[in-house]
N, CA and C of each residue as an Amber inpcrd file, in Angstrom:
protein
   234
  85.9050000  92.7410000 105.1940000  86.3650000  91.4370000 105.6340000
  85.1920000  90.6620000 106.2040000  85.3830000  89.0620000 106.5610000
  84.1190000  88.8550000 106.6910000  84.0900000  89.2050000 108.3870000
  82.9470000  89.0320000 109.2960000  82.6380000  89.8590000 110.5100000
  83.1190000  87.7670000 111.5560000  84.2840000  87.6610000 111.3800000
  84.4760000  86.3970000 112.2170000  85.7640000  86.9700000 113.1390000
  86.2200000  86.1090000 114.1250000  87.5490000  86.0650000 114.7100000
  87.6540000  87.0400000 115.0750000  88.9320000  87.3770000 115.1780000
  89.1760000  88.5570000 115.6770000  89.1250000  89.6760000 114.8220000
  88.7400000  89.3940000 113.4980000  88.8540000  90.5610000 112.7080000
  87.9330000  91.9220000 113.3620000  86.6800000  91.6310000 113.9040000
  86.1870000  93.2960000 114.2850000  86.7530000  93.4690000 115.4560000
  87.9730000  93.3100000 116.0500000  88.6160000  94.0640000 117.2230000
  89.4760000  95.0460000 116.2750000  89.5520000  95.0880000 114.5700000
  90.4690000  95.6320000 114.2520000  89.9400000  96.8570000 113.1690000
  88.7120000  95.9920000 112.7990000  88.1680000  96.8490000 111.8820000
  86.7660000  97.6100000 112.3060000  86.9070000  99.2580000 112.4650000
  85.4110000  99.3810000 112.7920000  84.8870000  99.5830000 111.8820000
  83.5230000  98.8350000 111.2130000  82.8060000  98.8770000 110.2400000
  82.3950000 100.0270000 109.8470000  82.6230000 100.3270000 108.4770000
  82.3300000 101.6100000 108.0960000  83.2530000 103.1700000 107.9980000
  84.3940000 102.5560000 109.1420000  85.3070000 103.6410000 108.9280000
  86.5440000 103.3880000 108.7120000  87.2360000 101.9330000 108.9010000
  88.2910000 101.6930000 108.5640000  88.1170000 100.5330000 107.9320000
  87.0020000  99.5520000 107.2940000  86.3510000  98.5410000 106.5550000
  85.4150000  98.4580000 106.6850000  84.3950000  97.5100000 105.3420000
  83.1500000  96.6570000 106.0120000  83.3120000  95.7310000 106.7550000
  82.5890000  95.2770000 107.4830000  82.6910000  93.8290000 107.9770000
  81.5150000  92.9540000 106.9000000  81.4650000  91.8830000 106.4470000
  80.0040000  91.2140000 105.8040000  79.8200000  89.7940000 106.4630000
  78.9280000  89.5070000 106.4960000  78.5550000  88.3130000 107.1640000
  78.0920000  87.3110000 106.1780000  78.0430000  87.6710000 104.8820000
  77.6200000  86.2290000 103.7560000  78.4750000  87.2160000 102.4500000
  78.1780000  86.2300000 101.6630000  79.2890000  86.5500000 100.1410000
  78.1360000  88.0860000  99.4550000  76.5060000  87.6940000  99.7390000
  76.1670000  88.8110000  98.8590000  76.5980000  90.2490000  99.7330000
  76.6040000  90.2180000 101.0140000  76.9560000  91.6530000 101.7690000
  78.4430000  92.2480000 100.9650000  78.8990000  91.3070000 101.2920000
  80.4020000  91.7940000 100.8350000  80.7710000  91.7690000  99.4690000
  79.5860000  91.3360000  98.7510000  79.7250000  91.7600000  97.2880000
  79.2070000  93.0850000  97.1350000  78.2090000  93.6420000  97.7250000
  77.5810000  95.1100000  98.0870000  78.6560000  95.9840000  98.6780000
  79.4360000  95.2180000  99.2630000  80.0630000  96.4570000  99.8320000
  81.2020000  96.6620000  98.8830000  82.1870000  95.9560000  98.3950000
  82.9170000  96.0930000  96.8480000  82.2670000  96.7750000  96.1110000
  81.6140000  97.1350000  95.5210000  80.7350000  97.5500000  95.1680000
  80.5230000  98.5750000  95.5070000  80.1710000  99.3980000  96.4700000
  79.9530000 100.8680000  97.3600000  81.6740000 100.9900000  97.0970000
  82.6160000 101.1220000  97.4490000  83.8850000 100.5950000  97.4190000
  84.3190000 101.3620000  95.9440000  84.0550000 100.2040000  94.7450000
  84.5490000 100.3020000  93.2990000  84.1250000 101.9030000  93.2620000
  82.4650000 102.1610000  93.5850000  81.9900000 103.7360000  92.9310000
  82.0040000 104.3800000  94.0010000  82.3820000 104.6550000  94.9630000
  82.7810000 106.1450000  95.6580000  84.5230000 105.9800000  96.1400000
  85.0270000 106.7110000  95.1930000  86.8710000 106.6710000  95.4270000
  86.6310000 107.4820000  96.4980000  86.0410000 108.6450000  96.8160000
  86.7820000 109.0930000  98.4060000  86.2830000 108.3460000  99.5670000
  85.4630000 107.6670000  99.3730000  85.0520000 106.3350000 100.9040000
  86.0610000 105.5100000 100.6980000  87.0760000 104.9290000  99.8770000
  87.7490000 103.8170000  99.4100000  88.8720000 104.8480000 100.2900000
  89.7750000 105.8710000  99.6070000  90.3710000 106.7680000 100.4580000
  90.4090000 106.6700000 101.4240000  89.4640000 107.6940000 102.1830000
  89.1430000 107.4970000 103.3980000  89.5320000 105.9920000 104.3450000
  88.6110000 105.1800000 104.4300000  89.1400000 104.0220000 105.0150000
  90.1990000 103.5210000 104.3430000  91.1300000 103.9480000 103.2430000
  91.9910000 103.0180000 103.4140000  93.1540000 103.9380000 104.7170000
  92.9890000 105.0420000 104.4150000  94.0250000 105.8600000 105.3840000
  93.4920000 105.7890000 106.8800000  92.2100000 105.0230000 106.9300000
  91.4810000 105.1150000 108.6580000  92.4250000 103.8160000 108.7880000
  92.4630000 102.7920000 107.7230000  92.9410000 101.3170000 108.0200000
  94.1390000 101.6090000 108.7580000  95.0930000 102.4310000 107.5130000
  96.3950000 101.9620000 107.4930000  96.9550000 103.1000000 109.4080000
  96.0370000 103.6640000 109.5240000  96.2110000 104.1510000 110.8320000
  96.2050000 102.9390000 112.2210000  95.0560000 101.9900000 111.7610000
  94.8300000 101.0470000 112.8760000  95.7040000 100.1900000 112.7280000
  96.6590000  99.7960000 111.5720000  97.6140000  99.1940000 111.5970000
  98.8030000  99.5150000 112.2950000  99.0150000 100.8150000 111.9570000
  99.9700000 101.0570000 112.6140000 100.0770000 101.4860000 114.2740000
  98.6540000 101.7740000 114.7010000  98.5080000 102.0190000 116.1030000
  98.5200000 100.3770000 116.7160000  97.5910000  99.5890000 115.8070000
  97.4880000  98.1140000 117.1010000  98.6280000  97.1810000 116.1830000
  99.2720000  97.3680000 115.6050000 100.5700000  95.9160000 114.4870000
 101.4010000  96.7360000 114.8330000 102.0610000  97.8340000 115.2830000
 103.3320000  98.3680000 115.9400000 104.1960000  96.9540000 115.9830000
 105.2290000  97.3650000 114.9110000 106.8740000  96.3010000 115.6270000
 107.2010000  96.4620000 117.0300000 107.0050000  97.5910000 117.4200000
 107.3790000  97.3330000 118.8910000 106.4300000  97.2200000 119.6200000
 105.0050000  97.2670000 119.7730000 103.9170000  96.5990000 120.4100000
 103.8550000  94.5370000 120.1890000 104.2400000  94.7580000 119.1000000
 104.4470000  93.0610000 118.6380000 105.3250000  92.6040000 119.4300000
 107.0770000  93.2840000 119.4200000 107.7150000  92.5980000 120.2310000
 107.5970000  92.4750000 121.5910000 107.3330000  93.8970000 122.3200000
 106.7660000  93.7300000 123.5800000 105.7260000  92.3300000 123.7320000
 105.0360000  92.2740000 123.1280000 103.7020000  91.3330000 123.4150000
 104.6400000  89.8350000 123.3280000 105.3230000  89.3250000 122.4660000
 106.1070000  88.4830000 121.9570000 107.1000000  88.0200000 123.3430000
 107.5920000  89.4760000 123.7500000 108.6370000  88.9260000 125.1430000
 108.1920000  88.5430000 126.0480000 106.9120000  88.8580000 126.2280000
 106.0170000  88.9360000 127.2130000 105.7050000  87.4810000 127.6140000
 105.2530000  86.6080000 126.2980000 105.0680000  85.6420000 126.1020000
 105.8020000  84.5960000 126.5470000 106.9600000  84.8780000 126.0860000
 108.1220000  83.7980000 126.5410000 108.7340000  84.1550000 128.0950000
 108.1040000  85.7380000 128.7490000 109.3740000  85.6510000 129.7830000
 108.2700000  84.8610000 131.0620000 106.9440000  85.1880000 130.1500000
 105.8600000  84.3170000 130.9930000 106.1120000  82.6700000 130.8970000
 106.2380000  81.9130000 129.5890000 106.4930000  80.6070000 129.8810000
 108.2470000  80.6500000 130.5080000 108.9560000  80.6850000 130.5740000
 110.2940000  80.7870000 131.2870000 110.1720000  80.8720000 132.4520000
 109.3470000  81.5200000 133.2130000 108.9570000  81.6110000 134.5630000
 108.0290000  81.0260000 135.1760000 107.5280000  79.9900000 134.1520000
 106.3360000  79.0500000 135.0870000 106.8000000  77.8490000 135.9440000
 106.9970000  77.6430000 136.8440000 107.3280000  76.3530000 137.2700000
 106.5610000  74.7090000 136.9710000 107.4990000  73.9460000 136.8520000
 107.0430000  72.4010000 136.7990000 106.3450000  72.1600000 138.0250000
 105.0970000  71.7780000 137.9840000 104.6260000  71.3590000 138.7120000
 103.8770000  69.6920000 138.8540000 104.9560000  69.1240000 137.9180000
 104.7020000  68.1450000 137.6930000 105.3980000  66.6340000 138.9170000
């Protein structure tokens, strides 16, 4: 993915994606990718782990209630 935003809080480079910082990196790394199937493997099962540890439905909703029980409870201070 490219190395902006929040994407490297999610991906650590090298074990659950690349990160690339211009089009030729990340054409290199497709590439490493296409010809070694067990690195492709590998991170895809490191990925689909970080998905499911930090994108949890119930980490989402927690975070989600959180959100609203915080604006619901702010007072006008207008």
């Amino acid at each position: 993915s490219c190395n902006t935003c929040a994407v490297p809080e999610y991906i650590n480079h090298g074990i659950n994606g690349f990160l690339a910082d211009n089009d030729e990196e990340m054409f290199r790394y497709l590439q490493i990718l296409l010809h070694d199937e067990a690195l492709a493997s590998n991170m895809g099962v490191e990925a689909r782990k970080t998905i499911i540890k930090e994108c949890a439905i119930d980490r989402f909703v927690k975070q989600w209630n959180d959100v609203f029980d915080m604006a619901a409870n702010i007072s006008y201070l207008g």
